[in-house]
C-alpha positions in Angstrom: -73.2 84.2 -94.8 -73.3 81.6 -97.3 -74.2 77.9 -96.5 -71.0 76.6 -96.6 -69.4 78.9 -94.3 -73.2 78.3 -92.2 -72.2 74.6 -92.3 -68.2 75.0 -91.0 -70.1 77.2 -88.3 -72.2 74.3 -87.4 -69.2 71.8 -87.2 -67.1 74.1 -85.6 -69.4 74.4 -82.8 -70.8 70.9 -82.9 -66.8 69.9 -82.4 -66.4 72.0 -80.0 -69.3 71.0 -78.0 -67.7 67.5 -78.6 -64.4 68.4 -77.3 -65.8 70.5 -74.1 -67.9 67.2 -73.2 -64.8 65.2 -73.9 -62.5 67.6 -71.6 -65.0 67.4 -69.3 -65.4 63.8 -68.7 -61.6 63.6 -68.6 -61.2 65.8 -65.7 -64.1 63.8 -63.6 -61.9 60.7 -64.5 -58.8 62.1 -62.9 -60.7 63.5 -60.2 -61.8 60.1 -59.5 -58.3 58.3 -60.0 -57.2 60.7 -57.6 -60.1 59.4 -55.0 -59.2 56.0 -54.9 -55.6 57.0 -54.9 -55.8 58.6 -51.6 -58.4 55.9 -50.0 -55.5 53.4 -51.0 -52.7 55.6 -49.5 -54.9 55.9 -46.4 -55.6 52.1 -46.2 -52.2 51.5 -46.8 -51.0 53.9 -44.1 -53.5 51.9 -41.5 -52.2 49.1 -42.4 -48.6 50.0 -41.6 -50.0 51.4 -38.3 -51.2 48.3 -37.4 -48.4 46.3 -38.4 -46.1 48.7 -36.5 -47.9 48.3 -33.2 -48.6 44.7 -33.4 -44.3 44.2 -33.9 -44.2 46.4 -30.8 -46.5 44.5 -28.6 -44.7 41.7 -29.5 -41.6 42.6 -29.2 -42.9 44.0 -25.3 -44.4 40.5 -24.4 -40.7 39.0 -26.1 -38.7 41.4 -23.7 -41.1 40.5 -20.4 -41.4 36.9 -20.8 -37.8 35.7 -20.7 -37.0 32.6 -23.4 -37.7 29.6 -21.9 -34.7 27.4 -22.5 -35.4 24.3 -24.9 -33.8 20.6 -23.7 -31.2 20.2 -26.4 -31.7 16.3 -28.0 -29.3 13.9 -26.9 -26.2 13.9 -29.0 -26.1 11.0 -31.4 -21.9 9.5 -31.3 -22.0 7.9 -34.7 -20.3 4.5 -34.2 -17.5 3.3 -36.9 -18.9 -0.1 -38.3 -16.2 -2.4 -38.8 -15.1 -3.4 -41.6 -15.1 -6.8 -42.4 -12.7 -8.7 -44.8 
């Protein structure tokens, strides 16, 4: 082999090194997008699960405890002012 093909050896394998390390770091990125992904989709999901039974109990205490009927204000009769010429 003659140097210059000894040197593209070199830098072929030096890129390639490069671009496993590279690959690999990419992968362990996803891998830990992914992660957080799913730890969202289960917060979220407990969330919901929550929310869900606290519109049921209320809803229950709504349907056992019948509305207690407001007093209505006293209707105002608006007067006619006369008019004075």
């Amino acid at each position: 082999m003659s140097k210059m093909e000894q040197r593209d050896a070199e830098a072929r394998r030096a890129a390639q090194a490069l671009w496993s390390k590279n690959q690999q770091r990419t992968e362990e990125v996803l891998k830990d997008k992914e992660k957080a992904r799913q730890a969202d989709a289960l917060k979220t999901a407990r969330l919901r699960e929550l929310r869900m039974a606290k519109i049921a109990a209320d809803e229950k205490v709504a349907a056992d405890d019948p509305p207690v009927a407001k007093p209505s204000a006293p209707v105002r009769r608006k007067t006619r002012k006369s008019a004075t010429v």
